[in-house]
C-alpha positions in Angstrom: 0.0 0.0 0.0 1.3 3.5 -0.9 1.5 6.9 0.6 -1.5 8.6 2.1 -3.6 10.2 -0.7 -3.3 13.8 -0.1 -7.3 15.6 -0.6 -8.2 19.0 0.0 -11.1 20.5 -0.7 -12.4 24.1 -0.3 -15.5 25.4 -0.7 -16.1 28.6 -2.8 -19.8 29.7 -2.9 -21.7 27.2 -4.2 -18.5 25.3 -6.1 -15.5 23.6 -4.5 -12.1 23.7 -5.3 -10.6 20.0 -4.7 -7.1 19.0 -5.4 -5.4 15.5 -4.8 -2.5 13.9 -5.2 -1.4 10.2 -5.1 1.7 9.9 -3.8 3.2 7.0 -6.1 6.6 6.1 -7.9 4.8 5.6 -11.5 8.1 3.6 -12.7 7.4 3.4 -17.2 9.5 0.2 -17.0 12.3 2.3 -19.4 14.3 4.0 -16.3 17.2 1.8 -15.1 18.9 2.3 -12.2 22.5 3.2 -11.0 23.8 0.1 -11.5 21.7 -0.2 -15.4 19.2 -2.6 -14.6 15.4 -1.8 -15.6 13.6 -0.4 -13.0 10.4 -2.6 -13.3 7.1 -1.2 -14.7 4.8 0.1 -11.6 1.8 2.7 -12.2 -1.7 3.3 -10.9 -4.2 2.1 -13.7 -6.8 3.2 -12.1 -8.5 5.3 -9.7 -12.0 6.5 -8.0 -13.1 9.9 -6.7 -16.6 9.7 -4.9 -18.8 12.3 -2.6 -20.8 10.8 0.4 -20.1 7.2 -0.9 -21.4 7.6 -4.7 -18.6 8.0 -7.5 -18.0 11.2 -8.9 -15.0 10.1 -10.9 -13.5 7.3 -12.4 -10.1 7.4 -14.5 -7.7 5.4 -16.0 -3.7 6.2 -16.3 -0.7 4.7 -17.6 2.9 5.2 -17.7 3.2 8.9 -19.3 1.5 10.9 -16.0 4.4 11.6 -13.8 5.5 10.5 -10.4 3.1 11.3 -7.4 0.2 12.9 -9.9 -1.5 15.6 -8.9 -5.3 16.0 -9.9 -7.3 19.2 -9.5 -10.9 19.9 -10.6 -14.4 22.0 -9.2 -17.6 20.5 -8.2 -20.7 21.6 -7.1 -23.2 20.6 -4.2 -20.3 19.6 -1.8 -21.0 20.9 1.7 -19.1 20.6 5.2 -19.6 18.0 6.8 -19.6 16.0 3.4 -16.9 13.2 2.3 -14.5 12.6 -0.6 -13.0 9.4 -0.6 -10.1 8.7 -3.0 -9.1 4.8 -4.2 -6.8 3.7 -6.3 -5.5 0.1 -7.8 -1.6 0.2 -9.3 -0.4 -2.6 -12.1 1.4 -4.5 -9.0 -2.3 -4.7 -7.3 -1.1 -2.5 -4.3 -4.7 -0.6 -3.2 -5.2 2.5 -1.4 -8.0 4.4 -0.3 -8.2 7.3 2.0 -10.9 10.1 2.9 -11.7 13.7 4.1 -14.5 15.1 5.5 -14.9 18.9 4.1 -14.7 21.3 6.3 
């Protein structure tokens, strides 16, 4: 299991700015390392953004997003109190899933 999932949300009027990163090595399988062995392919394939337990987003990725990617988008109807919950399943099978509750 990876790094904590990083979420922040901040509500502005009625839309909210929320940002998240996924703290995760994203190896291409092309990078070798110092001594000039292939570093082995390793990326998150896919991941899940939901509100209060009912998906909002669902993405795929592969080996061209950078290391520990950073997502940022607005929504509206989020509210304090409210949670976003963040999953995500790499091409090893390591899982992660964390969650914030907006305030």
């Amino acid at each position: 299991m990876g790094e904590q999932i990083k979420i922040r949300a901040q509500i502005k009027g009625d839309m909210t700015d929320i940002r998240i990163l996924m703290q995760h090595p994203m190896e291409t399988g092309q990078r070798k390392d110092d001594k000039g062995q292939t570093l082995a392919m390793h990326f998150i394939q896919t991941f899940t953004v939901s509100h209060n337990g009912k998906t909002m987003i669902e993405g795929q990725l592969n080996t061209s997003v950078s290391k520990n990617p950073l997502f940022a988008f607005k929504a509206r109807g989020i509210k304090v109190g409210d949670k976003i919950s963040v999953s995500w399943q790499d091409s090893a099978g390591d899982k992660r899933q964390d969650e914030i509750v907006v305030s």
